[in-house]
C-alpha positions in Angstrom: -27.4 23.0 48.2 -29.7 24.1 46.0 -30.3 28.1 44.7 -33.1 29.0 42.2 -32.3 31.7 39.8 -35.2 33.9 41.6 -33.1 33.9 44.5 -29.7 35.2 43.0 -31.8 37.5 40.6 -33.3 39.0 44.4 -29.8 39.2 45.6 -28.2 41.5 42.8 -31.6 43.7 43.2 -30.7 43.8 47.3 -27.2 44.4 45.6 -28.3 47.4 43.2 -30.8 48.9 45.7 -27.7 49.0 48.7 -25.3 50.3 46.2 -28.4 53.1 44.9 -28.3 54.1 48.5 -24.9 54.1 49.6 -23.8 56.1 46.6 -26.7 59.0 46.4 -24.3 61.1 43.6 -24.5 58.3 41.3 -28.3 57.3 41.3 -29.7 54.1 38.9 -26.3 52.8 39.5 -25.9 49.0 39.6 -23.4 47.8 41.8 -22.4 43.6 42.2 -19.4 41.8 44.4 -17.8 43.3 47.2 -16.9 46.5 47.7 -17.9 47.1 43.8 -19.5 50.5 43.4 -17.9 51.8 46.8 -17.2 55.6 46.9 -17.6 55.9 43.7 -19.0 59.4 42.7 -20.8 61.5 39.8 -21.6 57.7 37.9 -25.0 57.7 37.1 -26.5 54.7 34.9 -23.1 53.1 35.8 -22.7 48.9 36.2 -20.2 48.1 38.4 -19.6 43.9 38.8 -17.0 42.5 40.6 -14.5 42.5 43.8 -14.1 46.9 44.1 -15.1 47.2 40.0 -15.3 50.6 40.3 -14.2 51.5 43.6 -13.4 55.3 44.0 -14.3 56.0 40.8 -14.9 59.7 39.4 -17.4 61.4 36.4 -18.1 58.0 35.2 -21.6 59.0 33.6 -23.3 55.5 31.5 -19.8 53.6 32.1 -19.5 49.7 32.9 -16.8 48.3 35.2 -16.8 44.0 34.8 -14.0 42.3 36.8 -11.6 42.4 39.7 -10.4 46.0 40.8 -11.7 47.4 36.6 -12.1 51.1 36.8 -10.6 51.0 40.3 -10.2 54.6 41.2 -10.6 55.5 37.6 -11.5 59.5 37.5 -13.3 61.0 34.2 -14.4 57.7 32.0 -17.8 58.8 30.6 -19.5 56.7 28.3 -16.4 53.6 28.5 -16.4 50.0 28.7 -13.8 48.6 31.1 -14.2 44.6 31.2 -11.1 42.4 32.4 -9.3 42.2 35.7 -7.6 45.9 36.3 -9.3 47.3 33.1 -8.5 51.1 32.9 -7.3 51.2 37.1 -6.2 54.6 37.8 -7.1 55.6 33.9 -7.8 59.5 33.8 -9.6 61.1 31.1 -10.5 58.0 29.1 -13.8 58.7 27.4 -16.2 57.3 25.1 -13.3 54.2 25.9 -13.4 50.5 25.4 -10.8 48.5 27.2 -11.3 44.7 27.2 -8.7 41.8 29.1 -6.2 41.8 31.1 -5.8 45.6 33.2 -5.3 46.9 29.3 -5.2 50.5 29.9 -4.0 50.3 33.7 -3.1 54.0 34.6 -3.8 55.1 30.7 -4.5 58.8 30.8 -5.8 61.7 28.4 -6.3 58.4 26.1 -10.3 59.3 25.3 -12.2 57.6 22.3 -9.8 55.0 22.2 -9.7 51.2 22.4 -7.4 48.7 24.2 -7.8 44.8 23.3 -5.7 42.2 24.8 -3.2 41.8 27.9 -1.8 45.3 29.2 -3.0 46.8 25.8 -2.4 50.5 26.5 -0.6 49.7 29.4 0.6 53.6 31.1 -0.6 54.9 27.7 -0.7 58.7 27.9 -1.9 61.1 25.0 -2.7 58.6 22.7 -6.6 59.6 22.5 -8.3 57.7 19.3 -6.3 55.2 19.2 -6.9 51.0 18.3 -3.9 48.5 20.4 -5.0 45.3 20.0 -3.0 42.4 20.9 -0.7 41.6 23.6 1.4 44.6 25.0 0.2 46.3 22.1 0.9 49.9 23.0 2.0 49.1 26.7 4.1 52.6 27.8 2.8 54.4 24.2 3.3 57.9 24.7 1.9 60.2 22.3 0.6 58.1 20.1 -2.7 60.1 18.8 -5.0 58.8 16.4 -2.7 55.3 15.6 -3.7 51.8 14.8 -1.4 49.4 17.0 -2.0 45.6 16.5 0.0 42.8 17.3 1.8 41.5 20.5 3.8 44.5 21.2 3.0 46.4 18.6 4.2 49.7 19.2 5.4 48.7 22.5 7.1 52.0 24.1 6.2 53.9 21.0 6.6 57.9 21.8 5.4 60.2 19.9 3.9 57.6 17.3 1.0 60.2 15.6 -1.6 59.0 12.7 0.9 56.0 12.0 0.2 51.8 11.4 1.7 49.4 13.2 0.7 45.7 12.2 2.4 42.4 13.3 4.1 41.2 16.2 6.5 44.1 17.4 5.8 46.3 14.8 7.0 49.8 15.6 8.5 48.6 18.6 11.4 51.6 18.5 9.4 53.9 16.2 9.4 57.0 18.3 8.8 60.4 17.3 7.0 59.5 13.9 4.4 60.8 12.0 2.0 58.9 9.0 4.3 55.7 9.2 2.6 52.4 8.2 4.7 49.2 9.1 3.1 45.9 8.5 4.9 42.2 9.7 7.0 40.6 12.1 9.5 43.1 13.5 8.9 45.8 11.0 10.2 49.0 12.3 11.2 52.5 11.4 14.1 54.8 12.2 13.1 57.2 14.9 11.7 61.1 13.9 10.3 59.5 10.4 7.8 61.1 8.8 5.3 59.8 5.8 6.8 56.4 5.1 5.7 52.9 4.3 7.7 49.4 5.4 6.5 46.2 4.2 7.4 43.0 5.5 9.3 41.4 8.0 12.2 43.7 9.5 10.9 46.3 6.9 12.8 49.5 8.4 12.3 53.0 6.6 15.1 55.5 7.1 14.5 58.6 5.6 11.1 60.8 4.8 8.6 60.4 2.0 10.2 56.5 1.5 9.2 53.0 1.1 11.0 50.3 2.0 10.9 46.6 1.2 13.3 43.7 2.0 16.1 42.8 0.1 14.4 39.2 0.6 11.3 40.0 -0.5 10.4 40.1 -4.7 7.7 41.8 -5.7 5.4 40.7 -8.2 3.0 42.4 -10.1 0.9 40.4 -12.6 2.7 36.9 -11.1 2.1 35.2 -7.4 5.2 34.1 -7.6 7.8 36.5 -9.0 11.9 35.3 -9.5 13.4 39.2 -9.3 12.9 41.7 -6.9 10.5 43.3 -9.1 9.1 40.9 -11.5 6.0 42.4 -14.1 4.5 40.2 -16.9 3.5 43.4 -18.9 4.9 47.0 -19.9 6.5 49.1 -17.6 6.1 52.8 -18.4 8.0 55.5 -17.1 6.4 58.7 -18.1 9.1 61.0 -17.0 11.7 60.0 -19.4 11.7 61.1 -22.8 12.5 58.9 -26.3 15.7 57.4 -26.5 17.8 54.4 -25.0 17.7 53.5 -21.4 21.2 53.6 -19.8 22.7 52.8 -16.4 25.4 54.8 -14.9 27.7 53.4 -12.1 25.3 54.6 -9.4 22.5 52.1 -10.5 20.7 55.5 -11.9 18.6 54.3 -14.9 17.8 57.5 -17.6 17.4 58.0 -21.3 19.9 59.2 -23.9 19.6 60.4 -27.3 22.6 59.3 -28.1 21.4 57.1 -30.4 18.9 58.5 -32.5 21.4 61.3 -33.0 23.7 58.8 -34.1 20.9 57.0 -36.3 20.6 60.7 -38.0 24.1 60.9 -38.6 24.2 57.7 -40.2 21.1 58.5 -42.5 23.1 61.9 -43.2 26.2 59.8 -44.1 24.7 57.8 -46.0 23.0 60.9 -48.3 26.3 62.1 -49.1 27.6 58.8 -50.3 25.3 58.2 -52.7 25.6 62.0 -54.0 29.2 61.0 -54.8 28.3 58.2 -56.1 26.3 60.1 -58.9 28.9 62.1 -59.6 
């Protein structure tokens, strides 16, 4: 059986015109697949392709529904992109949106200017409006989690409360809740919940405490060298502008800090050694 390509391009016309007439709220929509398009309301300039893409949709003004059941029942998506089966099902207020792969962003809400890459990325996301979860379960269950970049496979996977923070690499951030301008970048990095402006670096990186960065006990940084043999390893100076002249010492605490001890003991020396040779001209 043959079909020419003026034939299938007549049927999605048929397809588009039906769809026009069925749905007179939503005009110049285009509607393909069964069911797709059906019910849907206020979704003019809308593309709708796919078994029910779209289906009971709400206030999607200029938005495109591709795959099985995307946008099903999806209420207040202006201006998105939902492409994947189950892309942004049951989402409310998901604007200016792109959600791309498997139902990423499946019953997302208030999660508007955002985007949602990869397997259940954004999964039940609520409040996490411009946002980026990219990767695998990135962000699945993220509550919260306003204006954060969450990449990886389950990155920031049941994150709460994760605001303006960073999570990069697989399971980054994973029990991070309630923070606030975190960046954690590798393999398991994570941070202790309620922390607020810190950095972790590397893999099982795990800030503590506020206004801290934290790096590995495995990890040696190098600066100047690619490959350094301490934990901090430089192949010039090292200034530290808040100590004054004198000798560096370390207490039993690990604290470095100068003394003068010695150049008070140098001038004592130089004074000694005045007075000698007085007496000695004597």
């Amino acid at each position: 059986m043959r079909i020419s390509i003026a034939a299938i391009f007549a049927a999605v016309l048929v397809t588009s015109s039906i769809a026009q007439e069925a749905n007179q709220p939503s005009p110049f929509m285009t509607a393909v697949g069964p069911s797709a398009g059906q019910f849907i309301a206020n979704a003019p300039s809308s593309v709708a392709v796919g078994s029910s893409a779209g289906r009971y949709a709400k206030n999607a003004n200029h938005t495109v529904f591709i795959g099985g059941s995307a946008g099903y029942e999806a209420h207040d998506v202006n201006f998105s992109v939902f492409a994947g089966y189950a892309a942004g099902r049951f989402a409310r207020d998901n604007t200016y949106s792109v959600l791309v792969g498997y139902a990423p962003g499946d019953h997302a809400e208030r999660s508007s200017y955002s985007v949602m890459l990869g397997a259940l990325a954004g999964l039940r996301a609520k409040d996490a409006p411009e946002s980026v979860m990219i990767g695998r379960d990135a962000g699945l269950d993220a509550d919260r989690a306003a204006a954060s970049v969450l990449i990886g496979a389950r990155a920031g996977h049941a994150a709460r409360g994760s605001s303006n923070s960073v999570f990069v690499g697989e399971g980054a951030g994973s029990t991070a809740s309630d923070t606030k301008d975190v960046v954690l970048i590798g393999t398991g990095a994570d941070a202790r919940p309620g922390v607020v402006n810190a950095i972790g670096i590397g893999r099982g990186a795990k800030p503590v405490q506020d206004n801290s960065w934290h790096i590995p006990d495995a990890l040696n940084v190098g600066v100047g060298t690619a490959a350094p043999t301490a934990q901090l390893h430089t192949t010039k100076d090292v200034r530290f502008e808040a100590l004054k002249d004198g000798v560096l010492i370390v207490d039993t605490r690990g604290n470095v800090t100068a003394s003068s001890l010695l150049s008070e003991a140098l001038r004592e020396i130089e004074a000694l050694k005045a007075r000698i040779a007085a007496l000695e001209k004597r």
